[in-house]
Every structure is written in C-alpha cells, then in structure tokens.
C-alpha positions as CSV (number, residue, x, y, z in Angstrom):
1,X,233.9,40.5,148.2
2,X,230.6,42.5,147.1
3,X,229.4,45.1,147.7
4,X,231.9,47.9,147.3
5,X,229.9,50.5,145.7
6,X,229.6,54.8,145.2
7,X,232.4,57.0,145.3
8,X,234.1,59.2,147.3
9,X,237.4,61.5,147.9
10,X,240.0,61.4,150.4
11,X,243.2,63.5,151.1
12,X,246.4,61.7,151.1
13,X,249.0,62.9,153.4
14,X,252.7,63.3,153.1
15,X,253.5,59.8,154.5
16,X,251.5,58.6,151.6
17,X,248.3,57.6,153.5
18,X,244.8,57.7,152.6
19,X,242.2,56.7,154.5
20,X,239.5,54.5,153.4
21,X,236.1,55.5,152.9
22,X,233.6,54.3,155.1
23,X,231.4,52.9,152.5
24,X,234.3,50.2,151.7
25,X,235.5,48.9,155.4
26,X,232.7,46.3,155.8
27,X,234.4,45.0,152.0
28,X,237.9,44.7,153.5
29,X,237.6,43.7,157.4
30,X,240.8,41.8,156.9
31,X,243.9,43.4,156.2
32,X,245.2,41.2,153.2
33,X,244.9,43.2,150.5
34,X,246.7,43.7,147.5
35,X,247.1,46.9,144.7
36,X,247.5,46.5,141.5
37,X,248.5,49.1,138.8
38,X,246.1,49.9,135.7
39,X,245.1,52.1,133.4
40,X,241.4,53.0,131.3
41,X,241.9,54.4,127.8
42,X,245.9,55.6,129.0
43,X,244.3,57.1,132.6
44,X,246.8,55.4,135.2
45,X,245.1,54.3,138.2
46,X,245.4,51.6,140.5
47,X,242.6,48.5,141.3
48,X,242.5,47.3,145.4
49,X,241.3,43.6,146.0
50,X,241.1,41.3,149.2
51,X,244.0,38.7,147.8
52,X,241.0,36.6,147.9
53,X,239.1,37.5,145.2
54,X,242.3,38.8,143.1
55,X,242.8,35.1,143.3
56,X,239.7,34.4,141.9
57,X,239.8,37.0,139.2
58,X,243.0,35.1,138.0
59,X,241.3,31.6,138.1
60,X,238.1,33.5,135.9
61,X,240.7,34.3,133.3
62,X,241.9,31.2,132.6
63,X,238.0,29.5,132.7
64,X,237.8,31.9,130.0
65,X,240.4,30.5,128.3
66,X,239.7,26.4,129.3
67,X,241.4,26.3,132.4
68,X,245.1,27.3,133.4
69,X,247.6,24.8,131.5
70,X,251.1,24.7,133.1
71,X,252.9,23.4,129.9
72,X,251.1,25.9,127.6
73,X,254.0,29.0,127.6
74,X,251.4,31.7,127.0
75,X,249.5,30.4,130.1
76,X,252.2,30.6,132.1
77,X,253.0,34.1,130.9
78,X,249.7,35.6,131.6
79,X,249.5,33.7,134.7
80,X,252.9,35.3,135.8
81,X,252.2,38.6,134.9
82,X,248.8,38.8,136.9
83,X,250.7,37.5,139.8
84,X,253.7,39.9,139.7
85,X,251.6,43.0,139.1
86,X,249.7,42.8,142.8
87,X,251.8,44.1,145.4
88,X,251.0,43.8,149.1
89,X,249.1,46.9,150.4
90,X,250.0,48.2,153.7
91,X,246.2,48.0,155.9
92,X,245.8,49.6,158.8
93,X,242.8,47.6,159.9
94,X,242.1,49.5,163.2
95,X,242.5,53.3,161.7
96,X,241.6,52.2,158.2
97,X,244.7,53.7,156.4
98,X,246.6,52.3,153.4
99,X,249.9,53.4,153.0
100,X,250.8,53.6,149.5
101,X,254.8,53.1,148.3
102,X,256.4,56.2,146.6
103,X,256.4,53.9,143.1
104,X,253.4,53.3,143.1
105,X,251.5,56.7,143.8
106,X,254.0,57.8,141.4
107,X,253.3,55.5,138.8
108,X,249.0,55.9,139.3
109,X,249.6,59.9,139.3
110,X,248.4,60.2,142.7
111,X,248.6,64.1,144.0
112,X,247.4,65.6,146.7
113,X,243.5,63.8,146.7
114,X,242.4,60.2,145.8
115,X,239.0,59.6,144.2
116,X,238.0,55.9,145.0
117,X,235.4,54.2,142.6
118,X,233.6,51.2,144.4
119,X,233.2,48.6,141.4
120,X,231.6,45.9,143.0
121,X,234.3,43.5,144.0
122,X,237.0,45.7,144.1
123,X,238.0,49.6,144.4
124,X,239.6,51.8,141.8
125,X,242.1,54.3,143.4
126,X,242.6,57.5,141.1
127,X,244.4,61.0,141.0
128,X,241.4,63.0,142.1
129,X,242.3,65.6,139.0
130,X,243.2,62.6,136.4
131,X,239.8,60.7,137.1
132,X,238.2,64.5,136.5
133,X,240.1,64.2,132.8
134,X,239.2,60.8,132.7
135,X,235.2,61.7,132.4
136,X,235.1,64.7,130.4
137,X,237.2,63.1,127.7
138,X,236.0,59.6,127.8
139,X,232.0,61.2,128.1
140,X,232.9,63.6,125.1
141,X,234.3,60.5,122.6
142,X,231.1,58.7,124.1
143,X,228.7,61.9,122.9
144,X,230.9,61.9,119.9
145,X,230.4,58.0,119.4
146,X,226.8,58.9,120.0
147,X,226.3,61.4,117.2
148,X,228.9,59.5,114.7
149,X,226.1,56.8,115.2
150,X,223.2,58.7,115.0
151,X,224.5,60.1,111.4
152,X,225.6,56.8,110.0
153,X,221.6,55.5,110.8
154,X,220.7,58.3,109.1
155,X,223.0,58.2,106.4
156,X,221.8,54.7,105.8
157,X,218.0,55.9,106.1
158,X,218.7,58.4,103.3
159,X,220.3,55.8,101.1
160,X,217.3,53.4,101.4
161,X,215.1,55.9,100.6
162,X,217.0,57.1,97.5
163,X,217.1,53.2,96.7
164,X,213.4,52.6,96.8
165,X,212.9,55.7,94.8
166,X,214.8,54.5,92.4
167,X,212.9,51.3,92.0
168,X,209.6,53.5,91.9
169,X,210.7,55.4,88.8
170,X,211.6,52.3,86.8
C-alpha cells in the first residue's frame, strides 16, 4: 500500500478505540491488518500494515540477505520473530475504528491521545505526549550532531592551515 502520508491526532476512548484518520482509509479499505510493536531510539510505538505488505516487508529482508534459507538457523530465527511480532488488529471497516488490546497500548505507552505518522506504506501509532519527547530530544542530538560536525570541519580547517604554515616557514 502507498500513499499513507501527513499526520494527525485522535483520542482513544476507554474501550481502547481510535479512530482512523481520514487521510489513511483509502490505504486500508480491507480490514486485514496487522500491529506490530517498535520502538525509535527507546520511544515505544507501534507500526500498522495491510498483512499484505508486512508480508512483503519480510520477503525484502531476506532479498537483502540472498533470499530466505530454511536450513540456515539464523534465517529461521529472524523469519520467526517478524512473524510473531504482528498481531491481528481489530478493523472496523464501516466506522473506521481499531480496537487496540490492553498489552499492547500498554506496551507502546498509549494515553489518552494517539499521534499517527503516515510513512508511506505503513502508519506509525504513538503516545501523543511520547512522540512530543520523541522530537525535541531526537531534533536536539540532531542540532547537536550538527554543531559537533560543524566544529570537527573546522577543527580540521584550522589544522590544515597551521600545516601549510608550517611548510611556508621551512
């Protein structure tokens, strides 16, 4: 599926429903999806895909690693643990609701409000307040990243300076 793009926030309510944006129901007009628990830089959160294209995600892994080999044991490992972390998402189709299990909201932090993150082929699902966290700290280690760089480059500028003044004065 393409296409699932922007973001947007959505209440959940105490029977651990959340509706699904607008922007995403053309991505997932049939209700055969699966959730499956992540996490960015220790941020839980969780991933939605049609079973379709999870299925394909798992086939790109192992073209990445030559193809799936069922008598390699770390092949069948990875294969089984991509399988066993989706888990059947509950669709309403007409009313566009997913019902979420008490685990797993639990385990992604979910609260009160669900910030969904369109990523193309697939939709992140975050605590509205933990995706919040998630930006500021991952944009400040990006700025400081950023500056880290800048004063390596100059750093390094400064040394090849001092070097080819060295070689003038000889």
């Amino acid at each position: 599926m393409r296409g699932l793009i922007g973001e947007s926030t959505n209440p959940i309510d105490d029977k651990n429903r959340v509706t699904l944006p607008t922007k995403y129901r053309k991505g997932f007009l049939k209700p055969s999806l699966v959730v499956v628990s992540d996490e960015m830089d220790g941020y839980p959160m969780l991933k939605i895909y049609d079973r379709a294209d999870y299925a394909s995600y798992i086939e790109h892994v192992f073209d990445k690693l030559g193809g799936y080999n069922p008598v390699d044991a770390d092949h069948v490992e990875i294969r089984r643990d991509l399988i066993t972390a989706q888990e059947e998402l509950k669709y309403d189709e007409y009313t566009y609701r997913i019902t979420l299990t008490p685990e797993t909201r639990r385990d992604a932090l979910i609260g009160s409000e669900v910030y969904f993150v369109g990523m193309e082929d697939y939709v992140e699902m975050w605590d509205d307040q933990t995706h919040r966290e998630f930006v500021a700290n991952h944009r400040r280690r990006k700025v400081f990243e950023l500056l880290k760089k800048d004063t390596d480059s100059q750093k390094k500028g400064k040394a090849t300076e001092k070097d080819d003044g060295d070689q003038e004065d000889r």
